[in-house]
mmCIF file as Biopython writes it, N, C-alpha, C and O atoms, coordinates in Angstrom:
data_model
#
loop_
_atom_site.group_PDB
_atom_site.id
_atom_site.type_symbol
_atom_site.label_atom_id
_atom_site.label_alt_id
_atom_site.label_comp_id
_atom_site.label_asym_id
_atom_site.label_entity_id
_atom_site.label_seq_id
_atom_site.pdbx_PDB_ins_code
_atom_site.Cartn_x
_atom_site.Cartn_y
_atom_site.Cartn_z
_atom_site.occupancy
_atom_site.B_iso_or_equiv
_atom_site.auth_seq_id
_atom_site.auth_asym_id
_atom_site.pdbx_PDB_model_num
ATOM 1   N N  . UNK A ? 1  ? -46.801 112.295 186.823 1.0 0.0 1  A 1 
ATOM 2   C CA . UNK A ? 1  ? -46.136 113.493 186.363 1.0 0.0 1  A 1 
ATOM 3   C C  . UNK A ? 1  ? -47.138 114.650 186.451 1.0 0.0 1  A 1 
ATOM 4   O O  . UNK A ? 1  ? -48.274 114.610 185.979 1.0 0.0 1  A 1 
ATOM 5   N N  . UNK A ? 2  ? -46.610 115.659 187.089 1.0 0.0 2  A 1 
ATOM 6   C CA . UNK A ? 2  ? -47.344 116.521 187.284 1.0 0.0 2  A 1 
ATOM 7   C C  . UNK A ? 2  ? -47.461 118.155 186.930 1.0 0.0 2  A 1 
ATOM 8   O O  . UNK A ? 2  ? -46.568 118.820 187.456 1.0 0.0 2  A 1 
ATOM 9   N N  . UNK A ? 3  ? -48.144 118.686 186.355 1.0 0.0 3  A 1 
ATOM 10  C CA . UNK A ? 3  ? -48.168 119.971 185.147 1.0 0.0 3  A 1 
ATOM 11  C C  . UNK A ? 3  ? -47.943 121.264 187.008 1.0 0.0 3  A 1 
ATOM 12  O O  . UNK A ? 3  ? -48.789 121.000 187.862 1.0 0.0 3  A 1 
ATOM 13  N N  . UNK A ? 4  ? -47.171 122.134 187.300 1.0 0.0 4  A 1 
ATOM 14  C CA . UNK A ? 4  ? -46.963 123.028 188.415 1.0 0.0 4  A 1 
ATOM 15  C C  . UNK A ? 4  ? -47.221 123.988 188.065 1.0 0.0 4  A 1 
ATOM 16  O O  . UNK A ? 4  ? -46.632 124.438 187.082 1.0 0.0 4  A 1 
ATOM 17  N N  . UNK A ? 5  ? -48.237 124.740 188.728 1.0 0.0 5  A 1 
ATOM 18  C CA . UNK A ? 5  ? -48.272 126.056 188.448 1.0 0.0 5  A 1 
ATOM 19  C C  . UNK A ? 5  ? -47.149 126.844 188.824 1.0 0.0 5  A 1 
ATOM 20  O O  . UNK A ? 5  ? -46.085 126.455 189.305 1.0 0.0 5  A 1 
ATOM 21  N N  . UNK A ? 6  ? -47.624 128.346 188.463 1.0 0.0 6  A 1 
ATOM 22  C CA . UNK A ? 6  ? -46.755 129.398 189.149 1.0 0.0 6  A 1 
ATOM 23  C C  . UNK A ? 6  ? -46.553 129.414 190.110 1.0 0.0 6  A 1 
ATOM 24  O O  . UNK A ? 6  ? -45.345 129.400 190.345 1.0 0.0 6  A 1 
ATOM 25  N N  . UNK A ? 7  ? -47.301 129.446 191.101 1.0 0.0 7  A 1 
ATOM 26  C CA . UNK A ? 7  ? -47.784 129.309 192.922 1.0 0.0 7  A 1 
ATOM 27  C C  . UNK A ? 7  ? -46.712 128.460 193.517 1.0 0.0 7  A 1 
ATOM 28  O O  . UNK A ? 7  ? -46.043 128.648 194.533 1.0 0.0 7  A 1 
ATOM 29  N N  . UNK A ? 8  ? -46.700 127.307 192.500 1.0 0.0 8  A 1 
ATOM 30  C CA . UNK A ? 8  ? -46.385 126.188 193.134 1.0 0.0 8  A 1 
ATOM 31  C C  . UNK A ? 8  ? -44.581 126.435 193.207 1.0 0.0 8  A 1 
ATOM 32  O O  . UNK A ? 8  ? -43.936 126.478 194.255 1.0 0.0 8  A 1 
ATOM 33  N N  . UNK A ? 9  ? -43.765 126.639 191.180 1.0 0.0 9  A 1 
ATOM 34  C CA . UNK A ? 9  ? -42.639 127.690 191.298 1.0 0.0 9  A 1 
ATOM 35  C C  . UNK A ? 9  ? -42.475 128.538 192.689 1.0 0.0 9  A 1 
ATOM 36  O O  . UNK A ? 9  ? -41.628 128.483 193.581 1.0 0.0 9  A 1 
ATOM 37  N N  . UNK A ? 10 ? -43.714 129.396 192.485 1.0 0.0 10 A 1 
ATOM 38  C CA . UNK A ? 10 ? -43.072 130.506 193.014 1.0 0.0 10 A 1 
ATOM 39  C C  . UNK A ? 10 ? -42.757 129.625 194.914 1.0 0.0 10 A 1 
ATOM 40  O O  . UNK A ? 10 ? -41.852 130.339 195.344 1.0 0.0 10 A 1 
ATOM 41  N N  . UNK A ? 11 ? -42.920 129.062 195.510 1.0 0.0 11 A 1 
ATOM 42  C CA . UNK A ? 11 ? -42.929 128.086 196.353 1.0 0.0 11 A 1 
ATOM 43  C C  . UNK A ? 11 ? -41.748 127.468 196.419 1.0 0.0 11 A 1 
ATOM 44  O O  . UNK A ? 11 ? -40.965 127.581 197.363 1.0 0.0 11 A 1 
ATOM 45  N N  . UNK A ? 12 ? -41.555 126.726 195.325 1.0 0.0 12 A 1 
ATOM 46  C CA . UNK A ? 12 ? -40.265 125.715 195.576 1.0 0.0 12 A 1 
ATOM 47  C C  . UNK A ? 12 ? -38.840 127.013 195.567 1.0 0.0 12 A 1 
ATOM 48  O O  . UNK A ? 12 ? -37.897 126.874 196.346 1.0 0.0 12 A 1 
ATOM 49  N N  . UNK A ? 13 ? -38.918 128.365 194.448 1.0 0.0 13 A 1 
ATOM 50  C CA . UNK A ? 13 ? -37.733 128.972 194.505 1.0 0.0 13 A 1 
ATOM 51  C C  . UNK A ? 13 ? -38.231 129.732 196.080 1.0 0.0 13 A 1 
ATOM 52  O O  . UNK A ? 13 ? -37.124 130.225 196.295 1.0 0.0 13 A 1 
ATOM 53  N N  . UNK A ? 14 ? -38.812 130.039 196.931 1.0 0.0 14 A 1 
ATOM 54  C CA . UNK A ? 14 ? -38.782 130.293 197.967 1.0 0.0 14 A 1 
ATOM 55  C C  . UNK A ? 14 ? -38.314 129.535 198.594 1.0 0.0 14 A 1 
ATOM 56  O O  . UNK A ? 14 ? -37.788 130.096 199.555 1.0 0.0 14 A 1 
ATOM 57  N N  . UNK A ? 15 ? -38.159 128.308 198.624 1.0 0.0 15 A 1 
ATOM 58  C CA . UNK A ? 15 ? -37.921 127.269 199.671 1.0 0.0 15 A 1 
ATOM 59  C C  . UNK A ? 15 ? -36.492 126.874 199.243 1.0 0.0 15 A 1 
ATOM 60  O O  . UNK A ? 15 ? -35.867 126.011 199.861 1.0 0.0 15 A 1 
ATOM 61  N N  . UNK A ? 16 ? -35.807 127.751 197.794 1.0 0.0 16 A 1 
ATOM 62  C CA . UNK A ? 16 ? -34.372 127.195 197.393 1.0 0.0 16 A 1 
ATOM 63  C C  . UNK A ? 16 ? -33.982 128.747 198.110 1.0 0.0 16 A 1 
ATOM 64  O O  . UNK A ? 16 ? -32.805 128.740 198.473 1.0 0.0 16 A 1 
ATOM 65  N N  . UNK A ? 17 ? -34.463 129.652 198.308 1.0 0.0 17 A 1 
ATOM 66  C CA . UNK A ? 17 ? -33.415 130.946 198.211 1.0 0.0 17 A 1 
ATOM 67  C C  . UNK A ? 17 ? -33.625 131.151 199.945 1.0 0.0 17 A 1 
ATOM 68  O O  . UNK A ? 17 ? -33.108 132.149 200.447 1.0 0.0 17 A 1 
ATOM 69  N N  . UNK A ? 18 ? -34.466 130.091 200.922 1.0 0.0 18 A 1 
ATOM 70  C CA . UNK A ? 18 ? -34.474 130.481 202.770 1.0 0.0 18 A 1 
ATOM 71  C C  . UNK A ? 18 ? -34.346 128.991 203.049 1.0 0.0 18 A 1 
ATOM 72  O O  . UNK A ? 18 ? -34.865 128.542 204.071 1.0 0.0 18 A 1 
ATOM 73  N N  . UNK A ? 19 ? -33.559 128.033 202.043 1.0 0.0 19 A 1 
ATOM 74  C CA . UNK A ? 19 ? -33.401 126.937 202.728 1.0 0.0 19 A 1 
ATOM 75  C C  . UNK A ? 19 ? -34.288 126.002 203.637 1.0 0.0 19 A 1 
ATOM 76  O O  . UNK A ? 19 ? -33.923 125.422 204.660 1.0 0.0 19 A 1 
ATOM 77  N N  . UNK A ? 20 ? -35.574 125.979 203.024 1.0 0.0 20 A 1 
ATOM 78  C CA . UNK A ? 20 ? -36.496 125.249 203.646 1.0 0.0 20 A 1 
ATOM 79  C C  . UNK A ? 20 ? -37.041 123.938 203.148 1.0 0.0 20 A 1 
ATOM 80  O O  . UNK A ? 20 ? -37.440 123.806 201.991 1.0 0.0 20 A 1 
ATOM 81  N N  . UNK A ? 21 ? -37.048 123.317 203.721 1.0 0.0 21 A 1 
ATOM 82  C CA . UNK A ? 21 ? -37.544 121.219 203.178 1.0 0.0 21 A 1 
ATOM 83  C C  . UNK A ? 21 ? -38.557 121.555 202.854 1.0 0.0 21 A 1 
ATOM 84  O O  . UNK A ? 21 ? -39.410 122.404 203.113 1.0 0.0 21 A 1 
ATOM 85  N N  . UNK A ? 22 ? -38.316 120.553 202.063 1.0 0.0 22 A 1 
ATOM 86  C CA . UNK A ? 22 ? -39.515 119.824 201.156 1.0 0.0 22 A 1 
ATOM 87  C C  . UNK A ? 22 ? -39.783 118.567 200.781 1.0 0.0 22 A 1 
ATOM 88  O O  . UNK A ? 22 ? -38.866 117.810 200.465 1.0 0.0 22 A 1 
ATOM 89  N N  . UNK A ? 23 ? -41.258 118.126 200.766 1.0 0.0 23 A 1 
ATOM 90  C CA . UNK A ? 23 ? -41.449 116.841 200.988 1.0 0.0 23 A 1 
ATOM 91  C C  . UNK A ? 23 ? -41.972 116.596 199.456 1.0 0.0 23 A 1 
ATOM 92  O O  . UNK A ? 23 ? -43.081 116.975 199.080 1.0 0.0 23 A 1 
ATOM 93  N N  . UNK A ? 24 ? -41.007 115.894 198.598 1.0 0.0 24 A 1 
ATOM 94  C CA . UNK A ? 24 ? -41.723 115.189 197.413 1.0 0.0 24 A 1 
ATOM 95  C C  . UNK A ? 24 ? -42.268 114.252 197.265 1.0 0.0 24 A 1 
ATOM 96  O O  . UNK A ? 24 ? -41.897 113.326 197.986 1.0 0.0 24 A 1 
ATOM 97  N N  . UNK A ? 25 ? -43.349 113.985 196.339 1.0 0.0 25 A 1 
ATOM 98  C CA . UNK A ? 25 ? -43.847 112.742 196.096 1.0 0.0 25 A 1 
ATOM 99  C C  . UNK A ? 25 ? -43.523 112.279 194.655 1.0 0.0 25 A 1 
ATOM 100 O O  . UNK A ? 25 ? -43.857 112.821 193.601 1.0 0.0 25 A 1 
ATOM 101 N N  . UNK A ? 26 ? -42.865 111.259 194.830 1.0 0.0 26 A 1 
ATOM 102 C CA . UNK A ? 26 ? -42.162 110.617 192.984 1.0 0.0 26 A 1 
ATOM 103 C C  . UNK A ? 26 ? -42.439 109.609 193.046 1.0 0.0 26 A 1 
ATOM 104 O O  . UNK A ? 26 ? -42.065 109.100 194.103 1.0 0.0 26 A 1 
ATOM 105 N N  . UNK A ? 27 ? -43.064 108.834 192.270 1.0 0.0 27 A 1 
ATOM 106 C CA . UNK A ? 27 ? -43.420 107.034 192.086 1.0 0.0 27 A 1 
ATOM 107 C C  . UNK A ? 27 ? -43.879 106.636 193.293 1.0 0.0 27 A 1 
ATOM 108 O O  . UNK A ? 27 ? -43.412 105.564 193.678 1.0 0.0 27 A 1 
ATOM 109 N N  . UNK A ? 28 ? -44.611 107.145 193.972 1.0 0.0 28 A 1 
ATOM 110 C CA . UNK A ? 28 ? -45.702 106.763 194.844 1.0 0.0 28 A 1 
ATOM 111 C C  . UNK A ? 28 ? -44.963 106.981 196.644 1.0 0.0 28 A 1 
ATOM 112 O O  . UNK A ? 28 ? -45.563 106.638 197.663 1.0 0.0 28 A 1 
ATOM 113 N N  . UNK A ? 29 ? -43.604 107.606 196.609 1.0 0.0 29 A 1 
ATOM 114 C CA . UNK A ? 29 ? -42.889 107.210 197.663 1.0 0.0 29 A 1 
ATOM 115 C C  . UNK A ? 29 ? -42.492 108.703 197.674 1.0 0.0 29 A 1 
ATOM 116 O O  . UNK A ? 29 ? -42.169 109.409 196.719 1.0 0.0 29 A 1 
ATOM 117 N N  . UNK A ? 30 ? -42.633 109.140 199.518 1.0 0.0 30 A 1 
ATOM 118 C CA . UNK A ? 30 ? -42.641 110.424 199.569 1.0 0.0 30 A 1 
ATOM 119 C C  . UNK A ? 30 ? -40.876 110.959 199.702 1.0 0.0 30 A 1 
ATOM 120 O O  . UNK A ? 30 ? -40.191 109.995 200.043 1.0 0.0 30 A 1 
ATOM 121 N N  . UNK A ? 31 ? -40.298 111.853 199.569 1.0 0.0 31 A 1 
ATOM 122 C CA . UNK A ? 31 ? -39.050 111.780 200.372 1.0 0.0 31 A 1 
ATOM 123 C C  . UNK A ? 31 ? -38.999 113.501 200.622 1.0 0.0 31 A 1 
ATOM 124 O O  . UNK A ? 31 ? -39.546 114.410 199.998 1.0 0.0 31 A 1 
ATOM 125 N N  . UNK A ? 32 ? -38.122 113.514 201.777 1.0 0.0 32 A 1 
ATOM 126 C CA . UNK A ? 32 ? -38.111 115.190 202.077 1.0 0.0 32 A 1 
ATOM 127 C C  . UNK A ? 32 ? -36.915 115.388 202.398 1.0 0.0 32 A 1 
ATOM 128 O O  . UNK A ? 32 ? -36.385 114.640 203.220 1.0 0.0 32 A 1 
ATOM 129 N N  . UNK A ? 33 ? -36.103 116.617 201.726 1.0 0.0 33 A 1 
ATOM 130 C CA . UNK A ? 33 ? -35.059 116.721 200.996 1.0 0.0 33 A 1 
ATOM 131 C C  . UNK A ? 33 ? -34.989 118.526 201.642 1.0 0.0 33 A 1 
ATOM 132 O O  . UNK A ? 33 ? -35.922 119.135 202.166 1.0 0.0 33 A 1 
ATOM 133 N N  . UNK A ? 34 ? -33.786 118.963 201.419 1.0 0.0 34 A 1 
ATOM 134 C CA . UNK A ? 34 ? -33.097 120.455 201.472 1.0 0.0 34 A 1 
ATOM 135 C C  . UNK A ? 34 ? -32.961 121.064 199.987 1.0 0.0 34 A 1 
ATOM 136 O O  . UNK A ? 34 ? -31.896 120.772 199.444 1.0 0.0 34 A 1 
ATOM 137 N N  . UNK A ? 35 ? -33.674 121.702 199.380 1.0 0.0 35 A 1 
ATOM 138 C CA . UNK A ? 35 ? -33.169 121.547 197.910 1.0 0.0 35 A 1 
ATOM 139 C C  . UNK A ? 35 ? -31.633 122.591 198.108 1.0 0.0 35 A 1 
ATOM 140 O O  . UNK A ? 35 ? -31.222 123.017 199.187 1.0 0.0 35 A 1 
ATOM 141 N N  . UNK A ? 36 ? -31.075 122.791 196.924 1.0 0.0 36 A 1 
ATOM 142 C CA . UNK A ? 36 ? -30.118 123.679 197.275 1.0 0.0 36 A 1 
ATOM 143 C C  . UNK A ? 36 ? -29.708 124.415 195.871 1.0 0.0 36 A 1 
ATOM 144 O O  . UNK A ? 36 ? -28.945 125.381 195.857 1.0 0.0 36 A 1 
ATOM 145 N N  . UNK A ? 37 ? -30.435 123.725 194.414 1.0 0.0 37 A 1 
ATOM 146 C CA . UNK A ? 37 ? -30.328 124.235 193.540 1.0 0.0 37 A 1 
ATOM 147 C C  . UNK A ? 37 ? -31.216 123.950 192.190 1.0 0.0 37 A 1 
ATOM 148 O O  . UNK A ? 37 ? -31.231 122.731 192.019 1.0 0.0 37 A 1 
ATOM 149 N N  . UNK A ? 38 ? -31.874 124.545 191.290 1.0 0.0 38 A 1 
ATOM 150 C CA . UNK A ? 38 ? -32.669 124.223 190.379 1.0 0.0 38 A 1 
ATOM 151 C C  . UNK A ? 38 ? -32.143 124.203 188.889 1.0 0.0 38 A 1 
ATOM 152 O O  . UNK A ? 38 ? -31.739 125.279 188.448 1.0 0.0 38 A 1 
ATOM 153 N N  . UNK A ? 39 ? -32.112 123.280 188.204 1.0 0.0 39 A 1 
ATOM 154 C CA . UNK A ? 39 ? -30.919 123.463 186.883 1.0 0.0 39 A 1 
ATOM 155 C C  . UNK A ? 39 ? -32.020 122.857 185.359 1.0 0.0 39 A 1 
ATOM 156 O O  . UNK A ? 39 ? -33.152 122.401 185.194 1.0 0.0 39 A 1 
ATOM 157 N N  . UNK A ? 40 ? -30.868 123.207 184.550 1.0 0.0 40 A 1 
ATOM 158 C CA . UNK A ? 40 ? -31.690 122.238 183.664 1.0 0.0 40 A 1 
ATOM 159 C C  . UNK A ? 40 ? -30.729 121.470 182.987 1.0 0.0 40 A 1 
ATOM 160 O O  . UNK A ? 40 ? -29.587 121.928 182.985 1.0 0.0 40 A 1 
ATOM 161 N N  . UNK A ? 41 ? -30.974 120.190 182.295 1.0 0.0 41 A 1 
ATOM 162 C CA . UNK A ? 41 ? -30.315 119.288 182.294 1.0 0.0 41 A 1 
ATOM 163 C C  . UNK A ? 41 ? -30.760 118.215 180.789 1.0 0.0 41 A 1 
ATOM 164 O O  . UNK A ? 41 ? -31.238 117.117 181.075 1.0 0.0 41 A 1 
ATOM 165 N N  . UNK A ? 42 ? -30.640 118.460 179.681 1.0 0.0 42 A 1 
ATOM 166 C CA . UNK A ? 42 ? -30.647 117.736 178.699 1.0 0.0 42 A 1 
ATOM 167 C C  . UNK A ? 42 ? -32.488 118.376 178.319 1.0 0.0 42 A 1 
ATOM 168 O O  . UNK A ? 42 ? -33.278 117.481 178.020 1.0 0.0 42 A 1 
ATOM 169 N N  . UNK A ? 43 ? -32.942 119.566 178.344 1.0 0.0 43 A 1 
ATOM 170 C CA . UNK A ? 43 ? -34.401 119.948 178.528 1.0 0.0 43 A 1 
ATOM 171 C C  . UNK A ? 43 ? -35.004 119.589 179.805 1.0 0.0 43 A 1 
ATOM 172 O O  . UNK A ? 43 ? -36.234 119.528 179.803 1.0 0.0 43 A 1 
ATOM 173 N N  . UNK A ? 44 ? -34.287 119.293 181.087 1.0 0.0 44 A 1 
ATOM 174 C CA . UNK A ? 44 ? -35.346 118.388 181.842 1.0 0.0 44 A 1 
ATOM 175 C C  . UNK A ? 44 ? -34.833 119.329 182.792 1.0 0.0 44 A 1 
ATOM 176 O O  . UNK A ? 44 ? -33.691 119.785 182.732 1.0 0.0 44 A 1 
ATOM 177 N N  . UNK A ? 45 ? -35.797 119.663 183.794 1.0 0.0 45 A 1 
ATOM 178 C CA . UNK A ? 45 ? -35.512 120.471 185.248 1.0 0.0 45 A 1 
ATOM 179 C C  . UNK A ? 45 ? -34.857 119.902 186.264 1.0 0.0 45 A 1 
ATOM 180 O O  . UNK A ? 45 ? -35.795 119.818 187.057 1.0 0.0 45 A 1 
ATOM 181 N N  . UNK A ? 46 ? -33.918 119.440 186.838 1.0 0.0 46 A 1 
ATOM 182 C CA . UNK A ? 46 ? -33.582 119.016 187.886 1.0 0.0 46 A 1 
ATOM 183 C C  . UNK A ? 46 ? -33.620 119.552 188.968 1.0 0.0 46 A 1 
ATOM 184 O O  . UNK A ? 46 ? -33.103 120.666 188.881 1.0 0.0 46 A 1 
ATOM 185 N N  . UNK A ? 47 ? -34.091 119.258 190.303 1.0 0.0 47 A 1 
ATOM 186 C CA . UNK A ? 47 ? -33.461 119.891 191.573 1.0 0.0 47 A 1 
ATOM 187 C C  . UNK A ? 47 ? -32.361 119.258 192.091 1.0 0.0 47 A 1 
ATOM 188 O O  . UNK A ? 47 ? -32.446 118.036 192.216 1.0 0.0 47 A 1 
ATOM 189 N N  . UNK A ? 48 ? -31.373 119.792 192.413 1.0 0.0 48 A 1 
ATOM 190 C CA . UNK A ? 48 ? -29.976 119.438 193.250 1.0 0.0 48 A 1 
ATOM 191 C C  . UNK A ? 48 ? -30.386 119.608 194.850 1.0 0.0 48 A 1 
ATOM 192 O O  . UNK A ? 48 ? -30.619 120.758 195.221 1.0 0.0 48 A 1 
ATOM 193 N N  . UNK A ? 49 ? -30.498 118.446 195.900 1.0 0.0 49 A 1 
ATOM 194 C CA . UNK A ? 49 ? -31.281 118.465 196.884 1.0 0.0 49 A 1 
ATOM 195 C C  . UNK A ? 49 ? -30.111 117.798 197.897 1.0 0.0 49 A 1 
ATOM 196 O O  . UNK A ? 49 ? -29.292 117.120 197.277 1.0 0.0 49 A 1 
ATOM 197 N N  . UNK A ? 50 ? -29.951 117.855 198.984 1.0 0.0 50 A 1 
ATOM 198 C CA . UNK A ? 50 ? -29.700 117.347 200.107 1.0 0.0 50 A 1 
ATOM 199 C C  . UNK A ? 50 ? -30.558 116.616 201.289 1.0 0.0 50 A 1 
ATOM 200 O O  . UNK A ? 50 ? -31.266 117.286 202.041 1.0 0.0 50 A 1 
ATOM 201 N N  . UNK A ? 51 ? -30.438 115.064 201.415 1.0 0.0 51 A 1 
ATOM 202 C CA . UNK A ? 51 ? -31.328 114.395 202.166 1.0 0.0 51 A 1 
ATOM 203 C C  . UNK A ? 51 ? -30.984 115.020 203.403 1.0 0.0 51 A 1 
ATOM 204 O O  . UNK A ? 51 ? -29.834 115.459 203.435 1.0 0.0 51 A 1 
ATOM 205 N N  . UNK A ? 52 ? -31.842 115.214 204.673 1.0 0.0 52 A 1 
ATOM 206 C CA . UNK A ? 52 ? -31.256 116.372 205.974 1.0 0.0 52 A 1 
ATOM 207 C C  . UNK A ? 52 ? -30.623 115.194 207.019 1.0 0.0 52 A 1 
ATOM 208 O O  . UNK A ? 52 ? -29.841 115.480 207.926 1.0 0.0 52 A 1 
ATOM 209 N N  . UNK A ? 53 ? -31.047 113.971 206.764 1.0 0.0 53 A 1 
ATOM 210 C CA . UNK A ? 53 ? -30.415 113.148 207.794 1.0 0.0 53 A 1 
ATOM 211 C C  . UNK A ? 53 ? -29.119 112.144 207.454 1.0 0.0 53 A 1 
ATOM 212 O O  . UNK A ? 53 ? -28.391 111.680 208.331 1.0 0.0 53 A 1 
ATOM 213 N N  . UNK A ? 54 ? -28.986 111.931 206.241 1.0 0.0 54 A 1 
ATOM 214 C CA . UNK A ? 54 ? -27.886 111.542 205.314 1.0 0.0 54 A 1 
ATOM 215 C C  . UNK A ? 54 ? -26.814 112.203 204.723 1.0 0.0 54 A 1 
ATOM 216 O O  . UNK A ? 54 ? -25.633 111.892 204.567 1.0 0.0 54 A 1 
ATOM 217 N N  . UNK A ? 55 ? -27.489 113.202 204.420 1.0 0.0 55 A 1 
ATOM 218 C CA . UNK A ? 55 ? -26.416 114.420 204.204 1.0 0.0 55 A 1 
ATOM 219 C C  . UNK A ? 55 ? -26.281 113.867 202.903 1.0 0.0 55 A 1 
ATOM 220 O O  . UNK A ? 55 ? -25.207 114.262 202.448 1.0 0.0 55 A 1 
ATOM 221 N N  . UNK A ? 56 ? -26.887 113.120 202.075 1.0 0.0 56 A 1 
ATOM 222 C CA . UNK A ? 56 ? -26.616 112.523 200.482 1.0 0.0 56 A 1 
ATOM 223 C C  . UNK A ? 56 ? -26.995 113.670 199.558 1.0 0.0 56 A 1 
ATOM 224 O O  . UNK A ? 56 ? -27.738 114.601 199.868 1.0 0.0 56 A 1 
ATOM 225 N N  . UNK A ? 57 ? -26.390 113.490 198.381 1.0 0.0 57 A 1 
ATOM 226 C CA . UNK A ? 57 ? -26.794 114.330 197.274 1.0 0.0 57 A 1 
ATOM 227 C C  . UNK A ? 57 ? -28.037 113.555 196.505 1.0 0.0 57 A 1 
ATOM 228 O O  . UNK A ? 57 ? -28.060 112.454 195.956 1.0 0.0 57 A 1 
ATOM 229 N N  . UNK A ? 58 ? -29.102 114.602 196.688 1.0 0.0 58 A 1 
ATOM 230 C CA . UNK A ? 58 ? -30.194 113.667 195.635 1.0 0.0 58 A 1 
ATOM 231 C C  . UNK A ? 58 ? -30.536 114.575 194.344 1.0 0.0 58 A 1 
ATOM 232 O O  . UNK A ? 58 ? -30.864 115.743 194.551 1.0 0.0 58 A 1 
ATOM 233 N N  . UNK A ? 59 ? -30.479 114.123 193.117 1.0 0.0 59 A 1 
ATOM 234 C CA . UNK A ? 59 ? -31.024 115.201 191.928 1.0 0.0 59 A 1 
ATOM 235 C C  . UNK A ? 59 ? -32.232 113.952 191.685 1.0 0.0 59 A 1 
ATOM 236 O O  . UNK A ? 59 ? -32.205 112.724 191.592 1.0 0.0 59 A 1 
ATOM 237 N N  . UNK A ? 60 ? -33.291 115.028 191.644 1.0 0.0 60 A 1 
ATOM 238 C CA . UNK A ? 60 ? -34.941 114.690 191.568 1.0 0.0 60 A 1 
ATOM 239 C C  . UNK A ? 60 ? -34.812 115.257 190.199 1.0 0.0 60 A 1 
ATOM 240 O O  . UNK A ? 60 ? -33.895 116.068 190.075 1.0 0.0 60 A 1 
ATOM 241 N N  . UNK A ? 61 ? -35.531 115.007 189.140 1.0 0.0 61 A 1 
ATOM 242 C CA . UNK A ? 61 ? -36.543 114.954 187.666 1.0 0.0 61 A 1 
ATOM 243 C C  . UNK A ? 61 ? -37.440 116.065 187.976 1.0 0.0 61 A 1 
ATOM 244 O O  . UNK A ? 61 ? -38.026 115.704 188.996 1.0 0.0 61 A 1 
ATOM 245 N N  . UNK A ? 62 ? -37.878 117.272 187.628 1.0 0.0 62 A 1 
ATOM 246 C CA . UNK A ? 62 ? -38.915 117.316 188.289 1.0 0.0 62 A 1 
ATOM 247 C C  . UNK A ? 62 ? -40.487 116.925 187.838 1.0 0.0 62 A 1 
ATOM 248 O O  . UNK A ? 62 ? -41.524 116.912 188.502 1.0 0.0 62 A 1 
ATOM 249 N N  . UNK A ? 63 ? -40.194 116.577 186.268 1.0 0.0 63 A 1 
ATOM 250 C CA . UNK A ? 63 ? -41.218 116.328 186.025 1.0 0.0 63 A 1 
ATOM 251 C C  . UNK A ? 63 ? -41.597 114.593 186.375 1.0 0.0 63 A 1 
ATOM 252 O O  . UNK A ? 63 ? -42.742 114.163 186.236 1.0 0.0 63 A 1 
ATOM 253 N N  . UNK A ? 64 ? -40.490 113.762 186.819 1.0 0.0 64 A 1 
ATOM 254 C CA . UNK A ? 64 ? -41.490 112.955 187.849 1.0 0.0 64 A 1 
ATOM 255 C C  . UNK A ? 64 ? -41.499 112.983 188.770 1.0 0.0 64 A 1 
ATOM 256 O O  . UNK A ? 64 ? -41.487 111.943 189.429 1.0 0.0 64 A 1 
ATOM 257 N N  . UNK A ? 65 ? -41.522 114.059 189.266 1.0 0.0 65 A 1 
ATOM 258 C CA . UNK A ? 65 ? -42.497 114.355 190.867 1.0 0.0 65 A 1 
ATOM 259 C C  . UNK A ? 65 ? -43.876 114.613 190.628 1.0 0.0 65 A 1 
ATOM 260 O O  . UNK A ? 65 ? -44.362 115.623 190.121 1.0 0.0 65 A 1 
ATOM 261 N N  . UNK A ? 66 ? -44.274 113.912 190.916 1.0 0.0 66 A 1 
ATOM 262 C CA . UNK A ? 66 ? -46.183 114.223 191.468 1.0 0.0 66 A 1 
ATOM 263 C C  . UNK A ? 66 ? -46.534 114.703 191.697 1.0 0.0 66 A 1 
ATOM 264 O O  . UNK A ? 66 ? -47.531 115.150 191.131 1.0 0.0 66 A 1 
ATOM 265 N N  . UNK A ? 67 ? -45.958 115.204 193.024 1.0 0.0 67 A 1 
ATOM 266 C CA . UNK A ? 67 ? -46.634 116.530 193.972 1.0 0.0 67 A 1 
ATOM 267 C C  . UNK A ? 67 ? -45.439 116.564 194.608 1.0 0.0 67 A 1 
ATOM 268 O O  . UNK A ? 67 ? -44.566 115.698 194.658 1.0 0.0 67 A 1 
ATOM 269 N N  . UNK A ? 68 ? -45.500 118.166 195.323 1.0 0.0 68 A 1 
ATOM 270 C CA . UNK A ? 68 ? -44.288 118.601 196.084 1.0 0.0 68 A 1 
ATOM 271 C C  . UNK A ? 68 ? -45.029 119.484 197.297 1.0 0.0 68 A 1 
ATOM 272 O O  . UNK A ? 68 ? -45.988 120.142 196.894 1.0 0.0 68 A 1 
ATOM 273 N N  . UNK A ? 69 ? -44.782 119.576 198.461 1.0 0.0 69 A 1 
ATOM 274 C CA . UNK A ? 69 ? -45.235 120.362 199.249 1.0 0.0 69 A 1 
ATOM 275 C C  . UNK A ? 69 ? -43.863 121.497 200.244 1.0 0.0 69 A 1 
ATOM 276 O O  . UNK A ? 69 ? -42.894 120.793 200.530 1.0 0.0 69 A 1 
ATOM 277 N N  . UNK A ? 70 ? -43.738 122.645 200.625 1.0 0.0 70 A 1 
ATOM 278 C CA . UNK A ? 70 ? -42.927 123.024 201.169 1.0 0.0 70 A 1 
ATOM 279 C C  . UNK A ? 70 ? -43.254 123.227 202.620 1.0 0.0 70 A 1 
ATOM 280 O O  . UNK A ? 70 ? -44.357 123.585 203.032 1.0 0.0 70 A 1 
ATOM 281 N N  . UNK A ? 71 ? -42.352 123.006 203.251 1.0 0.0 71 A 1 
ATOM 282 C CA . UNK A ? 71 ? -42.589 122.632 204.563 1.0 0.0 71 A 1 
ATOM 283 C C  . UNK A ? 71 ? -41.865 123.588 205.355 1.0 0.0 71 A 1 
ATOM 284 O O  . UNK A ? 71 ? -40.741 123.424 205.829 1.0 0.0 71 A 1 
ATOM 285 N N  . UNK A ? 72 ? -42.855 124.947 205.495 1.0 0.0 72 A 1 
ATOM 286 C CA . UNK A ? 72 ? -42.673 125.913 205.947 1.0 0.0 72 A 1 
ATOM 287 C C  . UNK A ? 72 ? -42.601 125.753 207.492 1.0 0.0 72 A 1 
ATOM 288 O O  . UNK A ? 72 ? -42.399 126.736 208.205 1.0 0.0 72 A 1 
#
C-alpha cells in the first residue's frame, strides 16, 4: 500500500481527463487498464477502469495499489 503524492494525483487525473493507460501494480501483479473514472466508495478511492483488450470493467482500491505509472 502505497502513501501518493500530489505529482503522482496530479498524473493519474491527467491520464483520467486525455484518456491515457496506465500500468498498476497491486499484490505483486502488474495490470494496465484505461481508467475512466475516480470515486469514492465507503471512505476508500476507487478507480473505475477499462481493461484495453477485454473491454472488462475493472474497479481497483487505490490504496492497494503499490505503484502506478502513466503511460504517456
Amino acid at each position: 500500500m502505497a502513501q501518493f503524492t500530489h505529482s503522482q494525483y496530479d498524473d493519474l487525473e491527467r491520464a483520467l481527463a486525455e484518456g491515457i493507460r496506465i500500468a498498476l501494480v497491486r499484490r505483486g501483479n502488474e495490470l494496465v487498464v484505461m481508467p475512466k473514472r475516480l470515486r469514492t466508495s465507503f471512505g476508500r478511492e476507487v478507480l473505475d477502469a477499462v481493461h484495453p483488450t477485454t473491454g472488462d470493467l475493472v474497479e481497483v482500491h487505490l490504496d492497494e495499489v503499490d505503484s502506478f505509472e502513466v503511460l504517456f
